[in-house]
Every structure is written in C-alpha cells, then in structure tokens.
NULUM-560990 format. One line per field, with one value per residue (C-alpha): x, y, z; residue number from 1. Coordinates in steps of 0.5 Angstrom, whole numbers. Each point is the difference from the previous one (the first is absolute). Layout:
<atoms>
east <- X_... .
north <- Y_... .
up <- Z_... .
bami <- NUM_... .
</atoms>
This chain:
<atoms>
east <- -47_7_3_-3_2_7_1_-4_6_4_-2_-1_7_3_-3_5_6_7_3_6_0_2_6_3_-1_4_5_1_1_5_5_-5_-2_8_1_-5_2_7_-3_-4_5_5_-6_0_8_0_-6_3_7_-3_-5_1_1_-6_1_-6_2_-5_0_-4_-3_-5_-7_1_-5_5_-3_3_4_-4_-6_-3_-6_-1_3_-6_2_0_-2_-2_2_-4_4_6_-4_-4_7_4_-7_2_8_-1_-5_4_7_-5_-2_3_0_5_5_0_3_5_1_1_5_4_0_-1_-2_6_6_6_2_6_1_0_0_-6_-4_2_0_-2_6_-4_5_6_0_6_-4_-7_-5_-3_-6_-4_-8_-1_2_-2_3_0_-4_3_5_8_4_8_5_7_5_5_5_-1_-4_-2_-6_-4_-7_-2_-6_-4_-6_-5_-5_-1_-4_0_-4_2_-2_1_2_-2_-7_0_-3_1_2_3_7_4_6_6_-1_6_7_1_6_1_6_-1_3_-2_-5_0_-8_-3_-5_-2_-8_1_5_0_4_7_4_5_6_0_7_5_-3_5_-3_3_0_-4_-6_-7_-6_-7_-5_-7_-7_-6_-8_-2_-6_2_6_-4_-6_6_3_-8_-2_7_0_-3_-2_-2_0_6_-5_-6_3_4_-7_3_7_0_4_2_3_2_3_5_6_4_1_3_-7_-4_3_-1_-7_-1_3_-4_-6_1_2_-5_-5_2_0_-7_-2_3_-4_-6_2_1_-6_-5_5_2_-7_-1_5_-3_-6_2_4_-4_-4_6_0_-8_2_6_-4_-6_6_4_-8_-2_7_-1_-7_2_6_-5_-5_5_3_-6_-5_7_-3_6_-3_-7_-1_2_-7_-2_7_-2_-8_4_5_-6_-3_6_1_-8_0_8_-5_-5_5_3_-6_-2_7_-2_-7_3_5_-6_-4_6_2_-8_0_7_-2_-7_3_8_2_7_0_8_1_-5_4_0_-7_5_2_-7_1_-5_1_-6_3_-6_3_7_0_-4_4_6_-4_-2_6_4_-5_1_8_-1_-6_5_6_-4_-2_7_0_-8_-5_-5_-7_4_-3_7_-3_-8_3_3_-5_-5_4_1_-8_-1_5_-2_-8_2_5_-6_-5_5_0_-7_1_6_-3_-6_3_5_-5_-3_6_1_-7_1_6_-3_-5_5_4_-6_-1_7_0_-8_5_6_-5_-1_7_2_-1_8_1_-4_4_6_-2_-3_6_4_-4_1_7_2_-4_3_7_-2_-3_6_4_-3_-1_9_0_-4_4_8_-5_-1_7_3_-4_2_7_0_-4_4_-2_-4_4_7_4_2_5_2_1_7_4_4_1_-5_-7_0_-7_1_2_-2_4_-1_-8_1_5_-6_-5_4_1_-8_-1_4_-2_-8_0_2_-5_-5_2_-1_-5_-4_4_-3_-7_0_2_-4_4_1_7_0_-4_-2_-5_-1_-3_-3_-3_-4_-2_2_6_8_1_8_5_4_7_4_3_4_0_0_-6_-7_2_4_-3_2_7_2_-4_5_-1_-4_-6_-1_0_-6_-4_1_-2_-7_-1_0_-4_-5_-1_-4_-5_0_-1_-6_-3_-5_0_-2_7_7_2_0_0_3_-1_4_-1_2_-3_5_5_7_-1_3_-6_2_7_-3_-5_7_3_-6_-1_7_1_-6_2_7_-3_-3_-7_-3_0_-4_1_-5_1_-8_2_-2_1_8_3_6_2_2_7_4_-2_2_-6_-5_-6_-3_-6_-2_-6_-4_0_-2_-7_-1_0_6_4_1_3_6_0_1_4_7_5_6_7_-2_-3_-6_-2_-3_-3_-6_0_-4_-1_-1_-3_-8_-5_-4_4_-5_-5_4_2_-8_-1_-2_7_4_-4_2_7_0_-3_4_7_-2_-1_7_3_2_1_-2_3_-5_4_-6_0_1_-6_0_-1_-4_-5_2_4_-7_-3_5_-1_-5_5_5_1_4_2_8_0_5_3_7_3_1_-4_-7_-5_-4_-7_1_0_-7_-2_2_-4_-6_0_2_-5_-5_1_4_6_1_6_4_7_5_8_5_4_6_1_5_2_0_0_-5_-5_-1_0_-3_-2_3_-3_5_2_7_-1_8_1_2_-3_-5_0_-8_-1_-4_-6_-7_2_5_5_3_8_2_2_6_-4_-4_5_3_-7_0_8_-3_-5_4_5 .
north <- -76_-1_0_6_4_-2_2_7_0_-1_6_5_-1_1_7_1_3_-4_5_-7_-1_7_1_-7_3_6_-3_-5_6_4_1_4_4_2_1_5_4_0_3_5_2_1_5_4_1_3_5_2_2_3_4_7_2_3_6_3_7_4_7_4_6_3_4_6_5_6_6_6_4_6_-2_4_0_7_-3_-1_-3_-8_-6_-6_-7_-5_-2_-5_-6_3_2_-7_-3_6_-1_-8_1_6_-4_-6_5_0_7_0_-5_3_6_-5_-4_6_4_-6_-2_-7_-1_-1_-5_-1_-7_-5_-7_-5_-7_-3_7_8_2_8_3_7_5_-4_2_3_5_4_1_6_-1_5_-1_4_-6_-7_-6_-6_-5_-7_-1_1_4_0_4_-3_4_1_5_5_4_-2_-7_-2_-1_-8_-3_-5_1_-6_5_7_3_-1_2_7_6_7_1_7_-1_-8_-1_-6_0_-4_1_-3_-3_-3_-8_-3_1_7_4_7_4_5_5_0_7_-1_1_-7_0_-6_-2_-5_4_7_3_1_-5_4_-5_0_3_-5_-5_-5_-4_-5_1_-5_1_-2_3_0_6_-2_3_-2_3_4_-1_-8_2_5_-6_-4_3_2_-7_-2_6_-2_4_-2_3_-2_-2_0_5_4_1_6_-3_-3_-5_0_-6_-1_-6_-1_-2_6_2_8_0_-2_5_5_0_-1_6_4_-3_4_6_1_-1_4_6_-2_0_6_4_-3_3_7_0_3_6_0_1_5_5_0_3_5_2_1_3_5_3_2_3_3_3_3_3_3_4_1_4_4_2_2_5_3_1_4_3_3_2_1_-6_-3_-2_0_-1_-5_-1_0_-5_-5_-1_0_-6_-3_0_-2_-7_-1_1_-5_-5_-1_0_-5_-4_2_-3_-6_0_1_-6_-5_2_0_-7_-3_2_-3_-7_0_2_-2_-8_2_2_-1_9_2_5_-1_3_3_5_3_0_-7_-4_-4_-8_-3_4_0_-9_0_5_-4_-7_2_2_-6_-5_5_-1_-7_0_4_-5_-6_3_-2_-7_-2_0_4_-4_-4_-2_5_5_-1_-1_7_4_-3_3_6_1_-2_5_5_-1_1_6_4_-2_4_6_1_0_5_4_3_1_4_4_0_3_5_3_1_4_4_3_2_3_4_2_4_2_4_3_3_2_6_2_5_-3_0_-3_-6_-1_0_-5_-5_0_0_-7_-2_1_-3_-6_-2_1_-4_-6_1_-2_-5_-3_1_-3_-7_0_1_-6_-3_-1_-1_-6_-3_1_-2_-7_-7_-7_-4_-6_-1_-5_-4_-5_1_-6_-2_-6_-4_-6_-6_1_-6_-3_-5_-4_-5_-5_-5_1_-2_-5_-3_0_-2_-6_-1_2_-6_-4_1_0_-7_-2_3_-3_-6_1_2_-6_-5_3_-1_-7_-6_-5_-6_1_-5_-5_5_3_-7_-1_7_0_-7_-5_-6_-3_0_-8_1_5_-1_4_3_-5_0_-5_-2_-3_-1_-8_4_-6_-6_3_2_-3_3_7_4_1_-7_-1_6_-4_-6_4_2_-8_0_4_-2_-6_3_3_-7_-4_5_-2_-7_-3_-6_0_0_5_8_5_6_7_5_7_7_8_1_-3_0_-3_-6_-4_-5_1_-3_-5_-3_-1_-2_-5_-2_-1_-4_-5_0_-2_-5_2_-2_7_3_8_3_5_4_7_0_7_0_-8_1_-7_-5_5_-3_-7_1_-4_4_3_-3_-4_1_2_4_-6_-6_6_1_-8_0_-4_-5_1_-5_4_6_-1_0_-5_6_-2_1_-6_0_6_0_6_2_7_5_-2_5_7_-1_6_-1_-3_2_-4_-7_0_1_-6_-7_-3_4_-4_-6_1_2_-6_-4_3_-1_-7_-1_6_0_9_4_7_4_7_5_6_7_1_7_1_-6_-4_-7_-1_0_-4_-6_1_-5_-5_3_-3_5_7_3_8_3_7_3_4_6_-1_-2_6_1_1_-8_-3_4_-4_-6_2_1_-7_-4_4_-2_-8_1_-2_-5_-3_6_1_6_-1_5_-1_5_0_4_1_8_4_5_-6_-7_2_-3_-6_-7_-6_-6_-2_-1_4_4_4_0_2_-3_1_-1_-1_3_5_2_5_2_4_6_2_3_6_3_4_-6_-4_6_0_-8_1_6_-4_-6_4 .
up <- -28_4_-7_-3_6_0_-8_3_5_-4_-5_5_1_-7_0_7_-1_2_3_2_-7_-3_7_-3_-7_1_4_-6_-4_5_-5_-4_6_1_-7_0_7_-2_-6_3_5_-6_-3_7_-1_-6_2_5_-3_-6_4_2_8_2_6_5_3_4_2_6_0_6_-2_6_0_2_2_-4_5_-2_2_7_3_-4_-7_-4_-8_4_-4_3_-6_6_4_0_-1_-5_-4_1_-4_-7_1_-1_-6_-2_0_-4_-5_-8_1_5_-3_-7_4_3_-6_-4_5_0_-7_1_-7_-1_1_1_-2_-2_-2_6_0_-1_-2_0_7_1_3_1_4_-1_-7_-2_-4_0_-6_0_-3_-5_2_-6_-5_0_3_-2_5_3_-5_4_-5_0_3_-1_2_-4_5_6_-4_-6_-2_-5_0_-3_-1_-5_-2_-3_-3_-3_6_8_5_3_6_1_8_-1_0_0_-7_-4_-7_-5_-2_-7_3_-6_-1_0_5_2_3_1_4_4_6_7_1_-8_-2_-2_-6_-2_-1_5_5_2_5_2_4_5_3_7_4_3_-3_-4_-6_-3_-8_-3_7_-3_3_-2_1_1_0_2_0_5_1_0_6_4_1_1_6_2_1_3_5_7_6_7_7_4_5_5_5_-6_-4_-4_-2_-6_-3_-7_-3_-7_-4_-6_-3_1_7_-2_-4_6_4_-5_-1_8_1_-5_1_7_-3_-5_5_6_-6_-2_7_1_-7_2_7_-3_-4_6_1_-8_-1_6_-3_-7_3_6_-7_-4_6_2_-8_1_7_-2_-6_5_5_-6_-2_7_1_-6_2_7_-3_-5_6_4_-6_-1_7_4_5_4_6_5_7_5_1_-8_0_4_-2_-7_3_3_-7_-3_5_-2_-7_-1_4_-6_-5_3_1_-7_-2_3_-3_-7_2_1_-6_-5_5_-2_-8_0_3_-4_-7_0_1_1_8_1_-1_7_3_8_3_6_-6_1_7_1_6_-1_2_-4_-6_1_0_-5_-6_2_0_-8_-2_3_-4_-5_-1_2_-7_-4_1_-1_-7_-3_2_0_-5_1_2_5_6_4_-4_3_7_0_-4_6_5_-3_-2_8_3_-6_2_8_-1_-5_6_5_-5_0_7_1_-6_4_6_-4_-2_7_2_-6_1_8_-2_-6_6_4_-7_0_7_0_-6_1_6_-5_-4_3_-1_-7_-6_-2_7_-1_-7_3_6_-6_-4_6_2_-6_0_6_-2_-6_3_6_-5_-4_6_3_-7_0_7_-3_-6_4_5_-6_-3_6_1_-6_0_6_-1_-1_-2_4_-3_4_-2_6_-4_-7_-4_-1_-2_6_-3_1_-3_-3_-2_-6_-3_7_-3_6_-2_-7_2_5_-6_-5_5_1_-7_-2_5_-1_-8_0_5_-4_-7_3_3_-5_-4_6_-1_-7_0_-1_-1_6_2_6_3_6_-5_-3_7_3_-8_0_5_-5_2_-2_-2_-2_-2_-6_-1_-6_-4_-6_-5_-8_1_5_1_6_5_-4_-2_6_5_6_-1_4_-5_0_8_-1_-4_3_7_-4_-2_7_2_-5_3_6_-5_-3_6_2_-7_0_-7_-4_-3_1_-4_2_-4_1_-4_-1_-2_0_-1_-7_-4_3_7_-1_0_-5_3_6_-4_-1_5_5_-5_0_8_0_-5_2_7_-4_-1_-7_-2_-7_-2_-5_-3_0_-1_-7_-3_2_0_4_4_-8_0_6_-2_-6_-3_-6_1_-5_3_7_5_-6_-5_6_1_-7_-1_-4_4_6_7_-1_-8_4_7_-1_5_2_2_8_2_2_-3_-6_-4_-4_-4_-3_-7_-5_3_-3_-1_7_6_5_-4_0_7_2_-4_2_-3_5_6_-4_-1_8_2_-4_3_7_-1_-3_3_8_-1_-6_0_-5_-2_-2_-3_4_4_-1_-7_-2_4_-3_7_3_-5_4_8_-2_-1_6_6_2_-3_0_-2_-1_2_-3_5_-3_-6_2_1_6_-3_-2_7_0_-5_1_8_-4_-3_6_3_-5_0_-6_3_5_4_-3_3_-3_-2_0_-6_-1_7_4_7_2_6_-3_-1_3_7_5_-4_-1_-2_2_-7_-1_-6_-4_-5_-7_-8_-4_-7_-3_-7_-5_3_-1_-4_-4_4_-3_1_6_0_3_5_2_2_4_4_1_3_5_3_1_4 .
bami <- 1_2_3_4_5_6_7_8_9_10_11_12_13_14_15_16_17_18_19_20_21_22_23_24_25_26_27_28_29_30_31_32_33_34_35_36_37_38_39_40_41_42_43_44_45_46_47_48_49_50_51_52_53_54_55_56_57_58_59_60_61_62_63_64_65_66_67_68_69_70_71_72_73_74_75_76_77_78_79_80_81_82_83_84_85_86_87_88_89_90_91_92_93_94_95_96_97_98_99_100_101_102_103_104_105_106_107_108_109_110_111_112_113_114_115_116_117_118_119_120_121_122_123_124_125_126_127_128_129_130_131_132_133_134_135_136_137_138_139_140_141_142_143_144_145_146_147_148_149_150_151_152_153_154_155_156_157_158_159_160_161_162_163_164_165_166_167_168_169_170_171_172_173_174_175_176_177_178_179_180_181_182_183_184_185_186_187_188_189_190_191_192_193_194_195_196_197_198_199_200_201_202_203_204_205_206_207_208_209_210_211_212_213_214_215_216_217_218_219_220_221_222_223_224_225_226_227_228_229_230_231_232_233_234_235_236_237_238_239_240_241_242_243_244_245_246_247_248_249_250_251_252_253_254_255_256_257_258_259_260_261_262_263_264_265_266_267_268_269_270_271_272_273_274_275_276_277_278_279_280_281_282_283_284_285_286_287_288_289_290_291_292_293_294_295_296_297_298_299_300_301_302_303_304_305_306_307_308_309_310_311_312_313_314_315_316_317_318_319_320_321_322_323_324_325_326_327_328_329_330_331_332_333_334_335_336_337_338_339_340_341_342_343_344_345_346_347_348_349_350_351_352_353_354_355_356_357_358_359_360_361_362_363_364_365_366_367_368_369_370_371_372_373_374_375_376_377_378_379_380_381_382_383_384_385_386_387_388_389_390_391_392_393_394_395_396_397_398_399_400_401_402_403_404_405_406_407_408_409_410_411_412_413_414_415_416_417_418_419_420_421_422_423_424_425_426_427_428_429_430_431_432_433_434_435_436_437_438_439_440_441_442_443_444_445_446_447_448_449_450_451_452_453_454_455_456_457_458_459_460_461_462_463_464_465_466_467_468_469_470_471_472_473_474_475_476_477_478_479_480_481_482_483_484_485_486_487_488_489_490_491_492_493_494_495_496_497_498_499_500_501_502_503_504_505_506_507_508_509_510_511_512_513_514_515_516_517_518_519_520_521_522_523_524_525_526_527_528_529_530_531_532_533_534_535_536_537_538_539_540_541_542_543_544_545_546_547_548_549_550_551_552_553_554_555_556_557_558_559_560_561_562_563_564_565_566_567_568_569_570_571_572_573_574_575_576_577_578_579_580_581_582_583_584_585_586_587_588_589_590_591_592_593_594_595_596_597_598_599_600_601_602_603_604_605_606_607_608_609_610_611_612_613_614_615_616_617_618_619_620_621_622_623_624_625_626_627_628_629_630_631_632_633_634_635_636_637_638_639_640_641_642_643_644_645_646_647_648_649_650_651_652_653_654_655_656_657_658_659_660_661_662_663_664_665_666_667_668_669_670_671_672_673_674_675_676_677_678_679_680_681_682_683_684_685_686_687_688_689_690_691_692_693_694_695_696_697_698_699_700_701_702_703_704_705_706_707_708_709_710_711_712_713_714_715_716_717_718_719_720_721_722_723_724_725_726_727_728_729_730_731_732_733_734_735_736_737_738_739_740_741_742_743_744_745_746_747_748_749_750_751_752_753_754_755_756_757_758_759_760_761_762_763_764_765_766_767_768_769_770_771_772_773_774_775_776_777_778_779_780_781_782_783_784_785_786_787_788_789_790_791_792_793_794_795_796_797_798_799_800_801_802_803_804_805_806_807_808_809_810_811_812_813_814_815_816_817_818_819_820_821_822_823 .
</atoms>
C-alpha cells in the first residue's frame, strides 16, 4: 500500500510544472534570447526612421450667447437656441458631422496633394510648393495615382506618367461623381507652359508657378488626388473636440493629428470659420424668415392703402365733403382706435390659424415667421416656434449626413411632435380668448357707430372711408416699423461662435513616431517571443532530459549515470578500462551488490536483467560492459543474447551467429555447442542464434527455465540482454529469471510516457528490483539540479551497434536541432 502511494505521489508530480527547470532551460538558451532582442531592436530601428512624424495641434473656440445690440426691452423679432449649453451639445455634433467637413475639405481642396520624392516615401510638401494647380471640377481627375511634373525651366514643365492599364478610376470635383477615365498605356510626357490649360484624361486644369520661387530645372514634383468621400471620413474620424474644462463648459477644444503641421493649421481654421458662418445663418433664419412675411404683408397693406386713397379723393370730388364736426371727429377717431384694435387681433387670429395648418399639414417647420410680426407676446407660444424651428434646422442638417430611419431622426421627430402638440394646445388656448376679445370690441363698433348714424349720409361715407383709410395707413406703418426692426436685428446679429485660439504652427506638437516606446516594446517583443517559443517548446516536450525528471517522474530509483563516450566499438570497459565510462559501470556493479546482498538464494550466480523503452538506448551497450567489469573482477560471467528479433551482441566478439539461444530452445543444439569463450577472461557469450517466427513462444518454454538453471549452476553473474520493453512483451517473459532488473534511460532521447510504463509494471509485481541508468548523460545547469548520487561518474561518448530499427540518414536540419539542444 505504501508503495502504491509513493508512485501516486509520484504522478501527481508529473502533471506539476517545473517552473526551475523552464528558468535553467532559458538560461541555457541566452544567446537565443539575445539573439533575438537584439533583432528586435534593430526592427524598431528601422520603423522609426522610416516612419513619417505625426503632429497634434489644437485650437479653442468659445460657444457665447451674445445678446444682438438691438435687442431692448420694446424690441420684438427675438430668438432663443436654448441656452449656452444647449448650443455647445449642436456645435460639438455639428463639427462631427460629414456635412461640416465635406464644406471644409472642399473650401481647402484637400483632395489634393502636393508631393515630392523622399527618402523612404513621397512626402506631401502642401504650401511649399513652388507651384498651384488650378483644378477644373468639371472634369475628371485621375484618384491615388501620383502624376509628374518636372520642371523643365521657370516657366515651362512636362507632365509624366506611366500607366499599366487602358483605364483608371476618376472624379469630378465639381459634383464629386466618380467616372472611368481612358489613360495611355506606357510612358507618357507632355510639355506645357505655366497658366497653359492642361487637357489630358487623367489631368485637367492649369498649373500657375508661383512668384519668387527659384526652381531648379530638372525638379520633379508629383500631384496626387484622392476620393473625396474617403478624405472627408478621414479628417471626420480623426478630427477631435472636448470642453477645455469643468469650469470652462462652453470653450471648446479642437484638436487634429497628421503628418503635415500647415495641413492641421488649415483645416483647424476653417472648421471655425465655416462653423461660426453656419452659426450665424441658423442665427439669421428667424428674422430671414420674419422679413419674408411682414413683406409679403407690407404689399397687400400697401394695396388696401393706395384703393382706400382713391376712394376718398373720389368721394370728395364728388359730395364736396372736406371735414366734419370736432365732436363728429373724435366718436370717429374713437371708432378708428376700436376698429384698428380688431384688426389687429384679427391679424393675430389669422397668424394662429395659418400657424395651426401650417403644423398639421407641412413637415418643413424652418420658414415660421416670428409671432411677435402679428403682435403676439404669448411666452408658451413664442419658446415653442423657436424651439420647433431650432430642431427643425437641426433635422434638415442631419439629412446630409444620416440616413433616414436613424435613431437621430426618431429622437428629434419625438421632440418635435411633443413640442409641436404643446405649441397646438396653447393655440386653441390663445385662439378663443382672441375671439373673446374680437367680440367685446364689435359690440363697442357697433355702439358708436348707432351714434354716427344719425348723421347725413354723405358724412358718414366720408368718416368710414376716413376710418379706413387712416387704418391702413397706420398697419401699413406699423408693419414698416417691424420690417426696418427686423432688418436691424439681422444686420446686427453675430455668431455665437468666437475663436478664442486659432490653430497655429510654434514649433512642437510632435506626437509620434514614440520612438523610445517602440524601442521598450521592440525590447519586450524580443524578450518575451523567445520566452514564449520556449515555453511552448518545453510544454510540448516529452523526452527526459535530466535526472530530476527522472526522480519527480518515477519513485524507482537512479542505480548509475553513464557519459558520453566515443569509440570504435562497445568493448569500451575492457579496451579502455581508464576511461570515465569504464569507472561508471564499475560504479553500477557496485551499486548492484546492495540489491544482490538483499537477495536469499540457493545459488551463487545472480542474474541481472537489462531492458529499455525502445532501441537506441544503450541496452546492449551496457550488457557489455556491465558483463566486462564483472568478469574482469573476476566473476565467471555469461552474457546472452535473448533479444531474439534483432541479434545485436555476436558483432564486437567477432564470433557468428550462426547457432545460439534459439537453437539450444528449438533442441537443435547443447549449452557447450552454442556458448562461446570470448577474449575477456571470465566472460563468456551466448548469442541469439538465427531470428524464429515466435520468440515470445520459446522464451515461455520450459527450455528457457532449464537453460537458466543450468547456467546459474556454472555461472557466478548472467547478464540477460532482453528486448525493448516497450515495443514487445518478451522482456516481461524474463523478470521471472531476473534478480534484479536495469532499465535504461537515454537523456534526451527516452520519452516521458515510457516511465509511466515502466511504473505501471512495477506497480503491478511485473517488475521487480528495477533500478534506472542514465546513459547519455551530460552535466547542465539547466538540469540535474539539486541531485547527486556520490558516484565517481566522467563524461565522455559511447558509440552503439546496430539498433532496433533501422536508422534513416540524418538530415542536415536534424543535425542542427540536436546542436541546439546541447548548447
């Protein structure tokens, strides 16, 4: 049971990660690591010198509500937008909007470039040309294809291209439609003079050479268009806007990156001076609107007047009526006063119908004419006219840049209905107390004039048309007086916009490339890449590479270590018994006694098994040996050769193997007929014999136990070289014959999983008294760690003779993965 926990322990300590092992393996690998931070930092190098410097410049502009000078107590033609903080929220979306930047992109012809050859690219020169082109928006324009110029003198140039295809994607400017144009395939040139017209069908325009500008004959300079739609979302995205701060709410922070500083400047500057005129337009649209309706009202005045006028000058002419009594005069002028009172409500009466159909049958509310034109001072309905119109301008500018549908358009069609359906309710409201007024003022109409009709009949036709005459005269001047009202107050108005900053070039602005950035991550890239390929490596690797996976891997223990050795041939211990490989076995014979003295047996001779996971390991390589330093010790020593599918020990003896284990279990031969007396004293050897077609069946058989008894008999050690236990189960057949059992391990070469195997036999009784040797073994300080063993073990190369299988040439590519891993 004590047993069975130790292996559990064991493999729950294989599944653990050996955070040491992985630090020792980079530390193996640092010139690896170096190799590819200083790879890294050369990359970074180059992507900062080749990288175009990129600017940010800013610009402030203030969002006022600036009171128009005009604008008294007595003034009525007012509008209210809502408030500074309602207008800071439209100017930040307006500036964001592509209808904005398609006017700023346009007035700035920033579809357009100026370029000339750099070292690495071609850099956009923009105002430091030497030159203008004057485009023709009518016409198309080649797009994203640099086209020549090159300066033949001060005043003269040839256009020069090369063109690959017969066609090429064009513009117009004009109404920005995109078009093919045909182009010529091969090299073209064409010479023309500054101001000549350009006509080619990828060009058209003139080029005008600027004055005072020195150009060297032979200067090439490149012109480039682009699409506008593509340059316009360009410079939307990139364009940013914040308040400047908490305190400062309605100063806002324009700020714009690029490569070209002038280009920034530019289009700062013009972003607000086209939004401060769009400010102003929207600002002027209530009076604009207010002046288009008292006009139209002034002309039907005027009409009435000019009738009412000749009425009266018929009348006099007519009835010799010049003039009544004071008496007479002043009911009439009381009259008068009453009867210019009910048109006036009437007029305000009329305003408020025209204003309900207007809203229940019209979608476009930005032409409302001011209600203070009709004398309406009614708060509710004031804010709400200029509340619809301001969403209404807001709604028509949206249009040019979202699609109808949009969830904007749903918002403000929302706050229009609401304010819509309030402004109606208030209507009806201010509609009947209109009337409640109008009908007061007929009954007073009707009492005086009962009092003038006692009075002559021509002289009451006289006062009438005097009433009416002095009536449209004076609506004609009060409408004159709210029209001039009306025109100061747009003259007057300026923008809410102000620039507090204007966007200018000082020197600095430099954002990137951050070359010190791109230094730290070409530094962190190079470090961490190879961390994380040897990571991955070390994850994916299954192969023992030390003896401290041996040990967290298997309980079992470490019986040796034996080095690299070179050499002819396997007889490494008896031809060179000083060497370091020698002392190695010599240090397992040792240890082996421990095992034996712990065995009780009849016998004198000790057997000893030795097997591996695969061929390749050095199992026979050690049979050899071991089987040497015994003999040489002077043990009567016998090996056999009982890996019946792949004979491999008769070669370094230089004896046949002819006849051998196989004949003596087929009862073709004797013990004495197939045992051999080798050149080592003491060591005798007992090969294969010829390869039958069931080895598993004859090392079952009962001639196997006989042929074991026999040799322990005569034999003080038998060194049994087995078959890989991994790939046939004849070396399990042995372990019955087995005082103790030798596994060996190749260090770099054995996988992981076989240890399980060989766990799981032992775990099961079908191993016993098994021990690991470590062949192939290296000291490192990426392994090995914190284990040592007290053997007096060297180093050095062994050579192996012929293999399981067969080996295949190795590669070039092989050969340079087995150098890296011993680096």
């Amino acid at each position: 049971m004590r047993e069975y926990e130790e292996f559990e322990d064991a493999e729950s300590q294989s599944m653990t990660f050996d955070f040491r092992g992985f630090l020792f393996k980079v530390l193996n690998l640092w010139k690896f690591v170096l190799v590819c931070i200083g790879a890294a930092l050369l990359i970074a190098y180059f992507v900062n010198v080749r990288k175009q410097n990129v600017y940010r410049l800013d610009s402030l502009i203030s969002i006022d509500n600036d009171q128009n000078p005009f604008f008294t107590a007595n003034t009525s033609i007012s509008f209210n937008w809502g408030g500074v903080s309602g207008k800071v929220g439209k100017v930040m979306t307006a500036i964001k909007t592509r209808t904005h930047n398609e006017k700023v992109v346009d007035s700035l012809q920033y579809y357009m470039e100026y370029l000339e050859e750099g070292k690495y690219r071609k850099i956009d020169i923009y105002k430091r040309a030497p030159f203008e082109f004057i485009i023709d928006k009518s016409k198309s324009q080649i797009l994203n294809y640099p086209v020549g110029i090159r300066f033949l003198n001060e005043n003269e140039f040839e256009v020069f291209t090369a063109f690959e295809e017969s066609s090429a994607a064009g513009q117009k400017f004009g109404d920005k439609s995109k078009t093919r144009v045909e182009v010529p395939i091969g090299v073209f040139k064409k010479s023309f003079k500054s101001g000549e017209t350009i006509n080619l069908p990828f060009l058209n325009g003139q080029i005008l050479v600027k004055p005072q500008r020195n150009i060297k004959k032979g200067a090439e300079f490149f012109l480039k268009f682009s699409n506008f739609d593509g340059v316009v979302n360009a410079y939307k995205s990139n364009l940013a806007i914040s308040t400047y701060s908490e305190a400062s709410s309605s100063v806002l922070k324009l700020q714009l990156s690029g490569h070209n500083k002038a280009k920034i400047v530019d289009f700062l500057n013009a972003t607000s001076a086209i939004l401060s005129e769009a400010e102003l337009e929207r600002k002027n649209l209530y009076a604009t609107n207010t002046i288009k309706f008292i006009d139209s009202s002034l002309a039907a005045v005027n009409l009435n007047l000019k009738d009412f006028n000749d009425e009266m000058n018929q009348f006099r002419r007519d009835n010799k009526v010049f003039n009544v009594s004071d008496e007479i005069a002043q009911i009439s002028d009381e009259l008068r006063q009453i009867e210019l009172e009910k048109q006036d409500e009437e007029s305000k009466l009329d305003y408020l119908k025209n204003l309900e159909v207007y809203l229940n049958t019209k979608t476009d509310y930005t032409d409302i004419a001011a209600p203070t034109s009709v004398g309406i001072d009614e708060n509710n309905i004031l804010n709400s006219v200029s509340k619809i119109v301001a969403l209404a301008a807001e709604r028509q500018n949206l249009e040019y840049t979202t699609k109808e549908g949009s969830g904007l358009f749903r918002e403000l069609d929302r706050r229009i209905d609401s304010e819509k359906n309030v402004l109606l309710e208030t209507i009806d409201a201010t509609k009947e107390t209109i009337g409640v007024g109008i009908a007061n003022l007929i009954r007073k109409i009707a009492n005086l004039e009962s009092k003038l009709g006692e009075l002559p009949e021509d002289e009451q036709q006289f006062l009438k048309i005097q009433r009416k005459l002095d009536i449209s005269q004076e609506a004609y001047n009060i409408y004159l007086a709210k029209r001039s009202e009306a025109a100061i107050v747009k003259a007057a108005n300026v923008s809410d916009l102000s620039i507090v900053d204007e966007a200018k070039d000082i020197g600095g602005g430099l954002i990137g490339p951050n070359k010190s950035l791109n230094y730290m991550m070409g530094l962190m890239l190079g470090f961490f890449t190879p961390l994380l390929l040897i990571f991955i490596v070390y994850l994916l690797d299954n192969t023992i590479h030390g003896s401290d996976e041996v040990v967290r891997l298997s309980n079992i223990p470490i019986l040796g270590l034996i080095g690299k050795y070179r050499y002819k041939n396997n007889l490494v211990a008896y031809e060179k018994p000083k060497s370091a490989v020698a002392e190695s076995f010599r240090a397992i014979r040792s240890s082996l006694q421990f095992i034996f003295n712990k065995e009780e047996q009849n016998t004198r001779a000790k057997t000893l098994m030795i097997t591996s996971s695969v061929s390749g390991e050095g199992k026979t390589f050690t049979s050899i040996n071991i089987a040497t330093v015994y003999a040489l010790s002077g043990k009567k020593t016998i090996l056999l050769g009982l890996d019946l599918r792949k004979p491999k020990i008769f070669g370094d003896f230089n004896i046949t193997n002819d006849k051998g284990v196989v004949n003596y279990l087929i009862g073709d031969s004797t013990l004495d007929e197939i045992s051999t007396h080798t050149h080592i004293d003491n060591l005798d050897i007992i090969p294969s014999g010829p390869i039958p077609p069931n080895p598993s069946e004859l090392l079952m058989s009962s001639k196997m136990k006989e042929m074991i008894a026999t040799l322990k008999r005569e034999y003080d050690m038998i060194i049994l070289d087995t078959p890989p236990l991994g790939l046939v189960t004849d070396a399990l057949e042995l372990t019955q014959y087995a005082d103790a059992t030798v596994f060996m391990v190749r260090l770099d070469y054995t996988k992981k999983g076989m240890l399980q195997l060989v766990n799981a036999k032992h775990r099961s009784g079908e191993l016993k008294n098994v021990s690991f040797v470590l062949n192939f073994y290296r000291h490192k300080n990426n392994h090995n760690y914190g284990y040592g063993y007290g053997y007096g073990y060297g180093y050095g190369y062994g050579v192996y003779g012929n293999t399981y299988h067969e080996k295949d040439n190795i590669s070039i590519l092989k050969k340079i993965k087995n150098f890296l891993k011993r680096i």
